[in-house]
C-alpha positions as CSV (number, residue, x, y, z in Angstrom):
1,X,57.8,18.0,112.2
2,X,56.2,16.2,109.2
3,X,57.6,18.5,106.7
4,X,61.7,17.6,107.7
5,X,60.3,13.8,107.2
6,X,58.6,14.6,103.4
7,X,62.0,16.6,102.8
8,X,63.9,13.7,103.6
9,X,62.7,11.9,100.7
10,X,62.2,14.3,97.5
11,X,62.5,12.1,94.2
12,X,59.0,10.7,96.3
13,X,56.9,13.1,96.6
14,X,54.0,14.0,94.3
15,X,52.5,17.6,95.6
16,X,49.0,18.9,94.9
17,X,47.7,22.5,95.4
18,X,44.7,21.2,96.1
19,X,42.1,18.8,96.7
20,X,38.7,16.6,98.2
21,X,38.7,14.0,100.8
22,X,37.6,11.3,98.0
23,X,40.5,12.5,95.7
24,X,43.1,12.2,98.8
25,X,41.8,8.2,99.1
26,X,41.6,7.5,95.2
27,X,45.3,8.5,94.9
28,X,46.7,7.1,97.8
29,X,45.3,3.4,96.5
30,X,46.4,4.7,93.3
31,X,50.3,5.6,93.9
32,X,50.9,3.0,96.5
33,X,54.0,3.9,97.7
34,X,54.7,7.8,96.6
35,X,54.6,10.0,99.4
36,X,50.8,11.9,98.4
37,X,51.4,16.1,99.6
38,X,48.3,18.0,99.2
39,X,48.6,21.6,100.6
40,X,44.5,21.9,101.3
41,X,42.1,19.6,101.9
42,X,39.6,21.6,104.2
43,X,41.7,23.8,105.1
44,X,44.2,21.3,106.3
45,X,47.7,20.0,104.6
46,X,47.9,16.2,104.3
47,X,50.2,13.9,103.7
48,X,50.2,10.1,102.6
49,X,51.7,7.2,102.1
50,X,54.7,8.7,104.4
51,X,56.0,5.6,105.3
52,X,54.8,3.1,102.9
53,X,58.3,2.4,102.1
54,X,60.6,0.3,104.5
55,X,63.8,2.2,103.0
56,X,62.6,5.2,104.5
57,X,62.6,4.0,107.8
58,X,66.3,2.4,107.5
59,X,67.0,5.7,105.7
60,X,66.0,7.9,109.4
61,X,67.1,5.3,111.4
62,X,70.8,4.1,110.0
63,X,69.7,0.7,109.3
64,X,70.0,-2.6,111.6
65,X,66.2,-1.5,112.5
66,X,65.6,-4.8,114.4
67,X,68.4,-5.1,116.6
68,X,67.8,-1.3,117.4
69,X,64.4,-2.3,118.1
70,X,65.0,-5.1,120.0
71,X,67.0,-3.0,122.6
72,X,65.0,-0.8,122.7
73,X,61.9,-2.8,123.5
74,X,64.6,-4.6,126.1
75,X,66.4,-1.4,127.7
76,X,63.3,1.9,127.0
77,X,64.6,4.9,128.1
78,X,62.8,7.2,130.3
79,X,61.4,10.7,128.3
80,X,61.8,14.4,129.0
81,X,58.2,16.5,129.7
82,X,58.0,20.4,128.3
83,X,55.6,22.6,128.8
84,X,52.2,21.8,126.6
85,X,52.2,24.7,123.9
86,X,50.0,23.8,121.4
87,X,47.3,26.4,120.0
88,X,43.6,25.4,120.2
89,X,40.3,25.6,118.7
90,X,36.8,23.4,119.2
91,X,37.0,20.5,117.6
92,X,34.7,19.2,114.4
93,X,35.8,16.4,113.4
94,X,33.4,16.8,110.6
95,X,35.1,19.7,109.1
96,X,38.6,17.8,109.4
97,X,39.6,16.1,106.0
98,X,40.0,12.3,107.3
99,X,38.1,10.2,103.9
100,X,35.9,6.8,103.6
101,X,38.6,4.8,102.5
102,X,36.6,1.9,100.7
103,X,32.5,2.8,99.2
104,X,31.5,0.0,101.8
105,X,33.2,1.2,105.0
106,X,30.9,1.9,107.8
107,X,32.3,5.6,107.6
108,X,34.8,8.0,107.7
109,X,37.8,7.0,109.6
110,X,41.0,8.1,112.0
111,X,43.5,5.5,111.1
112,X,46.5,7.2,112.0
113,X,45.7,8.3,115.4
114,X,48.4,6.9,117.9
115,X,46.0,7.1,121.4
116,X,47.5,7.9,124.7
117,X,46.0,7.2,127.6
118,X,46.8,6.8,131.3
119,X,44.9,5.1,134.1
120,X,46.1,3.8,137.7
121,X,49.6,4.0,137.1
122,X,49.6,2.3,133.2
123,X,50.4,4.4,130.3
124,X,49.7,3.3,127.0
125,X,50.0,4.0,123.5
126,X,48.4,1.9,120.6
127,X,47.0,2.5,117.0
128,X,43.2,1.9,117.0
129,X,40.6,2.8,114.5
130,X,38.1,5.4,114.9
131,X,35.2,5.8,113.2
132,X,33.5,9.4,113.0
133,X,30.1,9.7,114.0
134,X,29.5,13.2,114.6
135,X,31.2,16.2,115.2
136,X,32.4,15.0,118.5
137,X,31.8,11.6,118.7
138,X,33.7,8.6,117.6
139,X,33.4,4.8,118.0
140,X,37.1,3.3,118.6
141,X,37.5,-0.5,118.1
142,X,39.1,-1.5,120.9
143,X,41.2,-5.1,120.4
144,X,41.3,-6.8,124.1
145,X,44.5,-6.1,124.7
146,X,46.1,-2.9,127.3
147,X,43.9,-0.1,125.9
148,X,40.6,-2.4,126.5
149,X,41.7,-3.8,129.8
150,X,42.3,0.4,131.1
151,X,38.6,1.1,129.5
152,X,37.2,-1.6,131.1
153,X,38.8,-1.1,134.3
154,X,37.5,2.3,134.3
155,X,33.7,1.6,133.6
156,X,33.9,-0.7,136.3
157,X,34.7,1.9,138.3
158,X,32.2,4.6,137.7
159,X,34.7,6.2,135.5
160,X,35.4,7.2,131.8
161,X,39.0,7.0,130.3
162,X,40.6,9.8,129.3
163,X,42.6,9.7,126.0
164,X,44.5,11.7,123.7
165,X,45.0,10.7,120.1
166,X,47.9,12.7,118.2
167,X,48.5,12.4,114.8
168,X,51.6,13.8,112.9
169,X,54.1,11.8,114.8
170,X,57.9,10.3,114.3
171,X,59.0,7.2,112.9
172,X,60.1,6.4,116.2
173,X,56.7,7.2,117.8
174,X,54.5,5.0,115.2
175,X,56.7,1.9,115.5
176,X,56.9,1.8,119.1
177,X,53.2,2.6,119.9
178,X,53.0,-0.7,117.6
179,X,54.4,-3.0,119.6
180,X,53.0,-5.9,122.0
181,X,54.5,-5.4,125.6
182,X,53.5,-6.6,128.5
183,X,50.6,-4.2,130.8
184,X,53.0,-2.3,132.4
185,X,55.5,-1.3,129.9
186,X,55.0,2.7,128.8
187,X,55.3,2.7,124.8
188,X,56.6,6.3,125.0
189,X,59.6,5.2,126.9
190,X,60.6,2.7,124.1
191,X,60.2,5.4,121.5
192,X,62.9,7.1,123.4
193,X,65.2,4.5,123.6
194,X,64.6,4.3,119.6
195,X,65.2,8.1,119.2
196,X,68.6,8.3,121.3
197,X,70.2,5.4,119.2
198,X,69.3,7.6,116.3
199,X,70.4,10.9,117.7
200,X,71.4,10.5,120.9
201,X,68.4,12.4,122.6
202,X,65.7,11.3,124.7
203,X,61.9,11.3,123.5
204,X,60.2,15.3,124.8
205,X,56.8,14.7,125.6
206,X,54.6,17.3,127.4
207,X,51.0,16.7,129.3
208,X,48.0,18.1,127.7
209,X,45.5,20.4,129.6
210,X,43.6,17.3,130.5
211,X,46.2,15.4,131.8
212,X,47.3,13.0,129.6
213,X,51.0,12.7,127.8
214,X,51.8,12.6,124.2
215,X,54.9,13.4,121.8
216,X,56.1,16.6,121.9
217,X,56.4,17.0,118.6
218,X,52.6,15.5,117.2
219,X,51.1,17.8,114.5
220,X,47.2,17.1,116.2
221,X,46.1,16.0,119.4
222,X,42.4,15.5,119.8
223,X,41.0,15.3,123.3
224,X,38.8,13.7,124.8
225,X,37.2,10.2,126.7
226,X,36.3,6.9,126.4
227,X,32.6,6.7,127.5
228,X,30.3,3.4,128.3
229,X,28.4,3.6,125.7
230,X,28.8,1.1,122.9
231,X,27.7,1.4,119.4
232,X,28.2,-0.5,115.5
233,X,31.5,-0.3,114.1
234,X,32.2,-1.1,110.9
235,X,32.5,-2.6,108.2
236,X,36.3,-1.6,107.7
237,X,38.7,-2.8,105.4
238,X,41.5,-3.5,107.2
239,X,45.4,-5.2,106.6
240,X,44.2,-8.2,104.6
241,X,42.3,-6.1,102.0
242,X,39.4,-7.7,103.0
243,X,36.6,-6.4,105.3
244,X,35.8,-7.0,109.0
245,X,32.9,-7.3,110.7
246,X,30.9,-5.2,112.5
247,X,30.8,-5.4,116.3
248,X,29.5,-2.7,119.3
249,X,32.5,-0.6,120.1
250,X,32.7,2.6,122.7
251,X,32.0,5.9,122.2
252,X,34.4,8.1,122.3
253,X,33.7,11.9,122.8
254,X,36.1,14.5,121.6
255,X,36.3,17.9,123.6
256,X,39.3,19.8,122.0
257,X,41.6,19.8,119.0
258,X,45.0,21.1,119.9
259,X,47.9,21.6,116.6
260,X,51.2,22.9,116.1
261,X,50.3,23.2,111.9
262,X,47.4,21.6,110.5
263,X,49.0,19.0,108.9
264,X,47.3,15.8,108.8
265,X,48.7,12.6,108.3
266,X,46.8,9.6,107.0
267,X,47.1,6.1,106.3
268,X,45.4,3.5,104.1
269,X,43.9,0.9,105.6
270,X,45.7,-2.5,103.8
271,X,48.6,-0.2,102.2
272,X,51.7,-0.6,102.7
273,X,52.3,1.9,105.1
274,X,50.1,-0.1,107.3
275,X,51.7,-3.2,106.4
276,X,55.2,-1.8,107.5
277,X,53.6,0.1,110.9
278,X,51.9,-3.2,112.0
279,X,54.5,-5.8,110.5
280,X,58.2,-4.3,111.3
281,X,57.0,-3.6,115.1
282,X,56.6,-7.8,115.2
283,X,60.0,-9.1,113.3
284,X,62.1,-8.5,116.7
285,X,60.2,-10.4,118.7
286,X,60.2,-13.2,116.0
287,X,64.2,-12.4,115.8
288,X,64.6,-12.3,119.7
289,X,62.4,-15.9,120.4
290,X,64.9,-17.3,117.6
291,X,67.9,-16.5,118.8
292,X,66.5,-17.6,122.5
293,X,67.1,-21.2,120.9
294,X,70.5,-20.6,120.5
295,X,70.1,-20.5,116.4
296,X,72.0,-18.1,115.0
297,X,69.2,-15.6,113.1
298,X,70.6,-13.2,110.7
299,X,67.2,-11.6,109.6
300,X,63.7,-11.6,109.5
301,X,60.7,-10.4,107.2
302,X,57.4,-10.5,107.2
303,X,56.3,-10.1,103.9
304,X,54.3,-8.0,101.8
305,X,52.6,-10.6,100.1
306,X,51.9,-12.2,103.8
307,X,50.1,-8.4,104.5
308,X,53.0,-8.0,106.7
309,X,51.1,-10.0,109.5
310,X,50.5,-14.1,108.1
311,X,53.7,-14.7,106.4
312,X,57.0,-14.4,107.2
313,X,60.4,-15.5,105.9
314,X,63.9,-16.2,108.2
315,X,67.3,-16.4,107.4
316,X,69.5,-18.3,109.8
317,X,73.4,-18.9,109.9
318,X,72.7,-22.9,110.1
319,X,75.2,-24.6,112.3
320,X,73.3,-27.6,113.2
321,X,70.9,-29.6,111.4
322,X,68.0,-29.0,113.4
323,X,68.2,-25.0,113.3
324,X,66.2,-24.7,110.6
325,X,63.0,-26.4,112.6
326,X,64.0,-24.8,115.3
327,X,63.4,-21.1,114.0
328,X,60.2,-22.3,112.6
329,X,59.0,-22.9,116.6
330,X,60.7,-19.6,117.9
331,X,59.0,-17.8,115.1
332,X,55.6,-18.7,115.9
333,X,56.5,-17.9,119.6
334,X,57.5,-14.9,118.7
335,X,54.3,-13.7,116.7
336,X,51.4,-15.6,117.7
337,X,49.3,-14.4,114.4
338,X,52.1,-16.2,111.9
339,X,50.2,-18.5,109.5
340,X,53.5,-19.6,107.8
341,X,57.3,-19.6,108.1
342,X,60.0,-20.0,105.7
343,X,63.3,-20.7,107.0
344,X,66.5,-19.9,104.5
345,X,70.1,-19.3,104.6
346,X,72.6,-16.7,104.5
347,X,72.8,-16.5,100.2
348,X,68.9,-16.4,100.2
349,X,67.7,-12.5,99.8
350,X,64.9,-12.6,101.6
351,X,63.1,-9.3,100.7
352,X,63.0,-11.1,96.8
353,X,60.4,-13.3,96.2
354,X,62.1,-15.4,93.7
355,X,65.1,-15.7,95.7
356,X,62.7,-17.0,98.5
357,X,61.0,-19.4,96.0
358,X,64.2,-21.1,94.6
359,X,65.1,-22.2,98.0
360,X,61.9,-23.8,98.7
361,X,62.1,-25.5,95.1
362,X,65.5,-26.5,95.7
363,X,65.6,-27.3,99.3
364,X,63.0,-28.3,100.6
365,X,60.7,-31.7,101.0
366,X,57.6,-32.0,102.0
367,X,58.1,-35.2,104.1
368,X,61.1,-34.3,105.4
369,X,61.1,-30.0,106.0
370,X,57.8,-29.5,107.1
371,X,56.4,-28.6,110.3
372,X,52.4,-28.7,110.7
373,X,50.7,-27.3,113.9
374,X,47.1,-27.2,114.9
375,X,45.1,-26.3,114.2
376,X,45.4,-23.5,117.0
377,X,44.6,-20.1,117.5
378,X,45.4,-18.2,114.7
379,X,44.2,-14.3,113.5
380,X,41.3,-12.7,113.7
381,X,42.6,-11.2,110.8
382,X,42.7,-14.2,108.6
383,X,39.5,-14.5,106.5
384,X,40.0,-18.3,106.1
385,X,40.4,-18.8,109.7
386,X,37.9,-21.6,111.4
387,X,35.5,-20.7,114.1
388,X,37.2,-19.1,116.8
389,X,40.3,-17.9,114.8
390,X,41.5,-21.2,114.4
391,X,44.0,-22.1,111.7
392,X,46.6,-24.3,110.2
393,X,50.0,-23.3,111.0
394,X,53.1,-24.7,108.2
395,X,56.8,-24.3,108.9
396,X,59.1,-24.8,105.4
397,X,62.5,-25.5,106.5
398,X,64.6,-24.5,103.1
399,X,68.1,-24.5,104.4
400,X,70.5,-26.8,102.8
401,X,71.7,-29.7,105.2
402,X,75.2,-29.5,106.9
403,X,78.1,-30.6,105.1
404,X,76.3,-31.0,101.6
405,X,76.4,-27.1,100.8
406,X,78.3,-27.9,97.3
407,X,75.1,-30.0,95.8
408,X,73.0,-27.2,96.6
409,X,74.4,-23.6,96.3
410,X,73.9,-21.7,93.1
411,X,77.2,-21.4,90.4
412,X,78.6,-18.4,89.5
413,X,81.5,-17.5,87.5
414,X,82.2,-14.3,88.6
């Protein structure tokens, strides 16, 4: 399924006959945004830097990706189960071609991995780092959020989680297993709500031999559980560019690789692929928590230069004076991690920085337009965070006031 994705985009791709693990990372930080096709590593095809572009997912999905998303986050659509028909072999995860990203990770690392799991009724999908220990062991940072809560329930019940990470998956699959939901919510069925407003087809998904469900159409699945055992992971360089600390994870233990073709997809830890697979997941909720205050929100972004995760930058439709604070509060509602907000309006391109800047030089003051909160709990993410996370939170409202539009809008003669 990967290759109808890479063929989607061929003025992108850069191909290689060949090539090692180390050369797979070097060009990947290298190229940035070129889609990386190597045709063996190991014995395995990879591809990179798939969706480091943002036009690549408007391309497959027809555009207006946050509204889509939003209903599909607010209406997911239940998903259609084939038969499991994936070949098999014993896994090594030794042998398979996943690099050490940075020289002072802790190791060699999954970072593309979607994991699936399913435990007293809760299904869950969610992207989690796995660092390789062994041929069949793994420690998995586990933030506490669903994936955590199901571990933990099960080792307080005697019991091991079972899990399936797949690797190789759809647009629609990566963004939705992204998302923050509440418990009970299946990720999977959101992906198919996002697949039929692009085709007009459910999600397939299928069981594995074990018993858990993942996408049909996944390149790799590796099998296997979540144990009670706990060991260092890390360092790992992760969205910021900058590393995180090390802290006792679980073990995971791998029993089975199952593959369709053995191509492997990876991501860059801080690239922009993961920039777009953890940052366009949040801008509906930012969008949706807006528009709950009746302001009129045309867009959102959260910005490269942000790392897709601190910064973000909304344009509004003003019709009262007050909109422009009041995105600012729906905004940090709507993505608890934001560290600043610009607000703008409708002639403001908001995916140009300059654009962005002229309407803070032009429209804003500092004892008039901004909004200061905390500090509060911020992200963990944030190297310049306090103790506990905490941080300083700044709103910039840079919308021109109602009914003074002519003393602030740019001239043009055309």
């Amino acid at each position: 399924m990967l290759e109808k994705y890479i063929e989607m985009f061929p003025d992108d791709v850069v191909r290689f006959p060949h090539g090692s693990r180390q050369e797979v990372a070097n060009k990947m930080k290298k190229e940035k945004t070129r889609i990386l096709y190597f045709e063996d590593v190991d014995g395995f095809s990879v591809v990179a830097n798939l969706w480091a572009k943002r036009s690549r997912f408007e391309k497959v999905m027809g555009g207006n990706i946050i509204e889509k998303f939003l209903h599909a986050m607010d209406n997911p659509i239940d998903y259609s189960l084939a038969n499991f028909d994936m070949r098999s072999e014993n896994i090594s995860l030794n042998a398979m071609p996943f690099p050490k990203y940075y020289r002072g990770d802790g190791g060699r690392y999954i970072t593309s991995g979607v994991v699936f799991a399913e435990h007293r009724g809760k299904r869950n999908a969610s992207f989690h780092r796995i660092m390789i220990l062994d041929d069949t062991r793994a420690a998995i940072r586990l933030v506490p959020r669903d994936l955590y809560r199901m571990h933990k329930d099960a080792i307080e019940h005697g019991e091991e989680l079972r899990i399936a990470v797949a690797i190789g998956l759809e647009p629609h699959v990566l963004l939705a297993s992204a998302t923050s939901t509440d418990y009970m919510t299946d990720e999977l069925k959101i992906a198919s709500a996002l697949k039929y407003h692009i085709s007009g087809e459910r999600e397939l998904a299928m069981r594995t031999p074990e018993g858990v469900i993942v996408p049909y159409n996944a390149e790799i699945v590796l099998s296997g559980r979540i144990t009670g055992e706990f060991v260092d992971e890390g360092p790992f360089v992760d969205i910021t560019g900058t590393y995180d600390i090390v802290r006792k994870q679980p073990v995971v233990v791998f029993e089975k690789m199952y593959y369709r073709s053995k191509i492997l997809h990876l991501l860059l830890s801080g690239g922009y692929e993961h920039y777009n697979l953890m940052g366009m997941p949040r801008e509906p909720t930012i969008y949706r928590e807006i528009r709950r205050d009746g302001v009129n929100v045309r867009d959102v972004r959260l910005t490269t230069g942000g790392c897709s995760w601190l910064h973000c930058v909304v344009k509004i439709r003003k019709r009262n004076n007050d909109d422009g604070r009041r995105a600012i509060y729906g905004a940090f509602r709507g993505h608890h991690s934001l560290k600043h907000v610009v607000v703008v309006d409708e002639d403001i391109d908001i995916d140009t920085p300059q654009d962005v800047e002229f309407a803070i030089a032009t429209r804003f003051q500092g004892d008039r337009d901004l909004i200061k909160m905390g500090p509060t709990r911020g992200s963990s993410l944030d190297p310049s965070s306090y103790e506990g996370h905490m941080t300083v939170k700044l709103g910039f409202d840079a919308t021109m006031p109602i009914g003074a539009r002519e003393k602030f809008m740019r001239v043009s003669d055309d």
